[in-house]
N, C-alpha and C positions, 0 to 999 in steps of 0.2 A: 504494500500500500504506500502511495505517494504520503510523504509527510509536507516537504515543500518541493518548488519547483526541482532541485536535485538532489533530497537526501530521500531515501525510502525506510519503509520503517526495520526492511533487514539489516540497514546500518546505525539504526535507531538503538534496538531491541537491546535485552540483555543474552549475549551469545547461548549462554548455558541454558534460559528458561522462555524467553522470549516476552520477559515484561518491558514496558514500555511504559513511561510517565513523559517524555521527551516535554518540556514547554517551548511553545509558540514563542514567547520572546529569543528563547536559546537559536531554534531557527532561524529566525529574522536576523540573529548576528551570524549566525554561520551563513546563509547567504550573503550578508554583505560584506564578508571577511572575502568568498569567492568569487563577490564582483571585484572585488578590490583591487585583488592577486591579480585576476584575469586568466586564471587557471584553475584546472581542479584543484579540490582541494580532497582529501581522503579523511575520514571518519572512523580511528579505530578504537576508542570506546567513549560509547554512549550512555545510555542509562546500562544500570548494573544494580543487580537484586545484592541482598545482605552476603550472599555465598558467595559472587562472582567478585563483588567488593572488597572481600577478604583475599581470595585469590590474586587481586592485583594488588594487594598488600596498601587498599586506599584506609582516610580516615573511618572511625567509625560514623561522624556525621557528615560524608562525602555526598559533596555534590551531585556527582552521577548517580545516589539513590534518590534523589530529590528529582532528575529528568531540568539539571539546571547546569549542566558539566557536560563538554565532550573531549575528546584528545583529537586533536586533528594534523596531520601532516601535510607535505606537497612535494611532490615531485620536480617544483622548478625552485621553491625555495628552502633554504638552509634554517631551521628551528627560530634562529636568531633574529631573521628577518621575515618568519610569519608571523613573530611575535610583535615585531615592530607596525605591520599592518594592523594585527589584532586591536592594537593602541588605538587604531585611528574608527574601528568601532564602537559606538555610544555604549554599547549595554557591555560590552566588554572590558572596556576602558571602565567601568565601573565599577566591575567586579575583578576576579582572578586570572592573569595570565602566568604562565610560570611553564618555562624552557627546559626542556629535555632534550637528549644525547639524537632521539630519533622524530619528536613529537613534540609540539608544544598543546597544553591543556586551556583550556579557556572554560570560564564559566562569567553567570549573570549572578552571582554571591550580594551579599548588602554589604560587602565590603570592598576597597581597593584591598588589592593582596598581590603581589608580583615576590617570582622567585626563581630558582635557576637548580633546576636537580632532584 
């Protein structure tokens, strides 16, 4: 099932169970993080159930159980400068970005939160 114009909800979903909360605002920044870029962008975790959460060793009150968190990569840019995009997202820039070796994570948190690792 389409979620927005290009993520569906197989990239939504949680791998292991197939739950899904994804919010509408989280969408609207992942679109426009990949109008941004001007390129795909890849989705590799979305929302994530209590078991799948543990497994990727997230917090206990992680954003991707909330359907408010994704990890997103790209194949044209380096972690460092999809994060510097992400910046220039309203619902991002106001919540969490924070850089990884393969992935940078974004979410819409009620907090600014940046970090690196």
């Amino acid at each position: 099932m389409k979620r927005s114009k290009h993520f569906s909800s197989h990239r939504t979903e949680c791998p292991c169970c197939g739950f899904d909360n994804v919010r509408a605002e989280l969408l609207v920044g992942l679109e426009e993080l990949r109008k941004l870029s001007g390129y795909p962008i890849d989705l590799g975790s979305g929302t994530r159930c209590p078991t799948q959460n543990k497994l990727k060793d997230g917090s206990p009150g992680s954003y991707h159980m909330k359907g408010k968190a994704a990890d997103v990569s790209s194949r044209k840019y380096k972690p460092k400068d999809l994060a510097k995009l992400a910046e220039q997202v309203e619902v991002f820039s106001k919540g969490g970005i924070g850089i990884y070796p393969s992935h940078i994570h974004v979410d819409i948190g009620e907090r600014v939160a940046r970090w690196n690792g």
